[in-house]
C-alpha positions in Angstrom: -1.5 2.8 16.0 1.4 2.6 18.0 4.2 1.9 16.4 6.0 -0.7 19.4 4.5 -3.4 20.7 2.3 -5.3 17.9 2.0 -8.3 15.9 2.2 -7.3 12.2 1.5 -8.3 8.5 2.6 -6.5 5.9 1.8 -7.7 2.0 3.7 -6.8 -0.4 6.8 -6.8 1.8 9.7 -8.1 0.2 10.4 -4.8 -1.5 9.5 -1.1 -2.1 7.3 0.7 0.5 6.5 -2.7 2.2 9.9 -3.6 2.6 10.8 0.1 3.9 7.3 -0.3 6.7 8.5 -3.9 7.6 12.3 -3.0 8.3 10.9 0.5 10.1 8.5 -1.0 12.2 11.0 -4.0 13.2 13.5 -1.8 14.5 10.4 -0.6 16.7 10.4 -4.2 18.7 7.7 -5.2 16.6 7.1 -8.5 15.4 6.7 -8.2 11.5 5.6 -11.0 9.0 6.4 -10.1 5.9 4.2 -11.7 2.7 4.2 -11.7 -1.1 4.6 -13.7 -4.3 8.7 -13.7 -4.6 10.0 -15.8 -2.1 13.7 -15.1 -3.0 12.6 -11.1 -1.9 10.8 -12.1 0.8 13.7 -14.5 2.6 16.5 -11.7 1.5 14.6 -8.7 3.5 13.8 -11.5 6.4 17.7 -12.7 6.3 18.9 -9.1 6.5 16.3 -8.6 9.5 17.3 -11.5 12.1 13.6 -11.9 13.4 11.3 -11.0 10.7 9.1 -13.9 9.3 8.1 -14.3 6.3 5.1 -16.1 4.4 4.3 -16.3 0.8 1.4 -15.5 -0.1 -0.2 -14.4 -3.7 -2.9 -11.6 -2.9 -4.8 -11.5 -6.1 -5.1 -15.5 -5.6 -9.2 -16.0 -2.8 -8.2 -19.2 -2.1 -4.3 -18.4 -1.5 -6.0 -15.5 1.1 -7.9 -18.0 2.9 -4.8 -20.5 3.4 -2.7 -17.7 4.2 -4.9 -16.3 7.2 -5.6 -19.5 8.4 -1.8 -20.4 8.9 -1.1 -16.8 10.5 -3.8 -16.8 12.5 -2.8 -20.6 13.9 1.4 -19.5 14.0 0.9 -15.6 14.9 -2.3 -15.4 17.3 -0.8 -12.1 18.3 -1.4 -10.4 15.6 -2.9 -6.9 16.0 -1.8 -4.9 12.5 -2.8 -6.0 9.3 -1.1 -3.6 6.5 -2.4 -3.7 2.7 0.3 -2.6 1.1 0.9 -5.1 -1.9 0.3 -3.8 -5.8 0.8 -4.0 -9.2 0.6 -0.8 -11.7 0.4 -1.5 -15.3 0.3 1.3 -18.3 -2.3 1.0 -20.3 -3.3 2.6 -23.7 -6.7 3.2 -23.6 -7.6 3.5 -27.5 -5.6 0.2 -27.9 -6.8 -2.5 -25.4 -7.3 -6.0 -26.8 -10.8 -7.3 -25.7 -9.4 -9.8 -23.0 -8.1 -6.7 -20.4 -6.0 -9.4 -18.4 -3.5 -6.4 -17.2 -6.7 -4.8 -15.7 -8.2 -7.7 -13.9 -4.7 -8.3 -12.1 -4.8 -5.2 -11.7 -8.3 -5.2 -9.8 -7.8 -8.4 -7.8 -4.3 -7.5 -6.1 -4.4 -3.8 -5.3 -8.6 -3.7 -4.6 -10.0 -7.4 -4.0 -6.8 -9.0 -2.4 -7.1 -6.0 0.3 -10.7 -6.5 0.6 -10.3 -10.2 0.8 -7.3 -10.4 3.2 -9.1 -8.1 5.8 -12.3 -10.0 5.8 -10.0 -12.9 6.7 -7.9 -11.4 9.5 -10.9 -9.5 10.7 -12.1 -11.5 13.5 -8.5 -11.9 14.8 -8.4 -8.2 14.9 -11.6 -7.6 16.5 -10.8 -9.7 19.0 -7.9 -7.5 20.4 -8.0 -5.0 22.9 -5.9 -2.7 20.6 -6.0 -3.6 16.4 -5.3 -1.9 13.2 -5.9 -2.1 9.5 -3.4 0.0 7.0 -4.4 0.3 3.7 -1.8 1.6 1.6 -3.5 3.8 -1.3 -1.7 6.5 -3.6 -1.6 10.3 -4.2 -2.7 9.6 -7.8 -6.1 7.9 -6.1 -7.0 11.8 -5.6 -5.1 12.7 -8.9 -5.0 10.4 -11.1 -1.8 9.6 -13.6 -3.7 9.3 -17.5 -1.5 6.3 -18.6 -2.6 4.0 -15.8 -6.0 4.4 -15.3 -6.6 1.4 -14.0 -3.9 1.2 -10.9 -5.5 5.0 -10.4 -8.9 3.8 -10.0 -8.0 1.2 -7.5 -6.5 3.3 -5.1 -9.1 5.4 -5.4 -12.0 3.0 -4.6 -9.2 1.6 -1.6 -9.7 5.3 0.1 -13.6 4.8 -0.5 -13.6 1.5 1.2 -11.3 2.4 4.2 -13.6 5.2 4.9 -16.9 2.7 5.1 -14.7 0.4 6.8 -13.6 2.5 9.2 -17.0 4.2 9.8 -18.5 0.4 10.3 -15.7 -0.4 13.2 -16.1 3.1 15.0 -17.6 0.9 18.3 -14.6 -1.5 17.8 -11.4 -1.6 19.3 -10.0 -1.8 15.2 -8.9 1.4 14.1 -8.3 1.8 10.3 -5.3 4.1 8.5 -5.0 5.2 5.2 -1.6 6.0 4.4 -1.4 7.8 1.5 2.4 7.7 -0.7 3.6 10.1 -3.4 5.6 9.0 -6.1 8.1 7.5 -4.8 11.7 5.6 -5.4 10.7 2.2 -6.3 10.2 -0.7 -8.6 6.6 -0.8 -8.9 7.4 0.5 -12.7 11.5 -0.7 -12.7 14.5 0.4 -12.5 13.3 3.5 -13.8 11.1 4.7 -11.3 13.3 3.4 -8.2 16.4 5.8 -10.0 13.7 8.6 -11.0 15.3 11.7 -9.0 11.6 13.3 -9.5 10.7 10.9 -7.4 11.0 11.0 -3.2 13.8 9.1 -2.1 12.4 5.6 -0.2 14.1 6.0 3.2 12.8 9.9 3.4 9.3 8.6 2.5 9.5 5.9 5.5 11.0 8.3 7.8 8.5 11.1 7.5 5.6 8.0 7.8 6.8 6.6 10.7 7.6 10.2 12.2 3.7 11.1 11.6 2.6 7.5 13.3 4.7 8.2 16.6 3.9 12.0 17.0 -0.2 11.1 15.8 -0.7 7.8 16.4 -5.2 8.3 15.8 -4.0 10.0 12.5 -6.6 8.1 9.8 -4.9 9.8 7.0 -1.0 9.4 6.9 0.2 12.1 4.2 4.4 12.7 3.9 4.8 16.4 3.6 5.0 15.9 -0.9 1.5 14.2 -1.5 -0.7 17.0 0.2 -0.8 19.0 -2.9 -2.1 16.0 -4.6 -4.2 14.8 -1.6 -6.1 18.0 -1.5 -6.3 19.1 -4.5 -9.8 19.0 -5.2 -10.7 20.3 -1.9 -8.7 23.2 -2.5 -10.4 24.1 -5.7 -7.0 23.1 -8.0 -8.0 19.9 -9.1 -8.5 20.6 -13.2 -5.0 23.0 -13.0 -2.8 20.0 -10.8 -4.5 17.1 -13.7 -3.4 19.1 -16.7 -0.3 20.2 -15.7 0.6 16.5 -14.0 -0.7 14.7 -17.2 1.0 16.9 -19.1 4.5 17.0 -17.2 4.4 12.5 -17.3 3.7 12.1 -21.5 6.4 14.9 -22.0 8.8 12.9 -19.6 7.5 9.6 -21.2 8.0 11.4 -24.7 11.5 12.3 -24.2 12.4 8.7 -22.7 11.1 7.6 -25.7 13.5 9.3 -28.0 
């Protein structure tokens, strides 16, 4: 995509990673909407950007996705760029679930179905630009999974599978579909914890770096910052039992000793 120029939706985008796309991409001249669940986030990130719109919008929620595209389509015709970014991630103890796994359907129905759903909304106003994209945000740990949140793991996972069939199915279109693919990084999704975590890359080097890749390769499909590759390819370059162990093992001893 390029990165000036567009009309674009970013869930999830009152904080983290969204909020880091949707201030990027606005000093680029675009026109950014930002959406979530916390309006308070959402009209702080939109104040401190004179410009930026906001709309509130609950992904995991069909019927909230089919209000929500309805309205954007009717107040922002323009729009070009549809970015999935929104998420939840949840620990989970596998030997100790209770029978009604409400953590894992939220799970489910904001980081895989409220994608799915939200681009089957927005897709004929996309495929009736001359020039569109769809972002889906997915993870490092979708090629490398982290043990203690299997479920947020196997989401981004099946996110990469679907962006692949998605993008093979518009290949004749004039939609082009990016993966972009984050490492750990510093941000709330888990707390305070994980936005302080000095393991963890720094939020305005991770958006830098992103937006660096999009202006220099703007066809890219997959956008991987210079710390997720190792993860990313992993499997493909024959480490992938070595990089689990020693990742699995590295988070329960860090968990361990936050523990105590």
């Amino acid at each position: 995509m390029n990165v000036s120029g567009n009309t674009i939706v970013i869930t999830g985008g009152g904080s983290g990673i969204g909020r880091g796309l949707a201030e990027a991409f606005h000093k680029e001249g675009n026109q950014v909407i930002i959406a979530g669940r916390r309006q308070e986030a959402l009209e702080e990130t939109a104040k401190a950007n004179p410009g930026m719109k906001f709309q509130l919008l609950n992904v995991g929620d069909a019927q909230c996705i089919r209000t929500f595209a309805a309205r954007v389509e009717k107040e922002f015709s323009a729009l070009n760029v549809l970015v999935n970014n929104a998420g939840v991630m949840h620990s989970e103890n596998l030997l100790a679930q209770p029978e009604e796994l409400k953590d894992v359907e939220a799970t489910i129905n904001t980081n895989l179905l409220g994608p799915m759903r939200l681009t089957a909304a927005l897709l004929p106003v996309l495929l009736a630009k001359t020039k569109a994209t769809i972002m889906t945000v997915s993870s490092g740990l979708g090629f490398v999974p982290m043990a203690m949140t299997p479920t947020y793991c196997a989401t981004k996972a099946a996110i990469h599978s679907y962006s692949q069939s998605l993008r093979y199915q518009l290949k004749d279109t004039a939609v082009q579909v990016q993966e972009l693919i984050p490492p750990y990084v510093q941000t709330e999704l888990q707390g305070a914890r994980q936005a302080n975590d000095q393991r963890a890359m720094p939020l305005a080097e991770f958006i830098t770096e992103t937006m660096n890749i999009l202006k220099n390769s703007p066809d890219v499909t997959e956008i991987c910052v210079e710390r997720v590759k190792a993860q990313r390819l992993a499997e493909r370059n024959g480490e992938y039992d070595t990089f689990f162990r020693n990742f699995n093992d590295a988070v329960a001893a860090a968990a361990n000793a936050a523990a105590h």
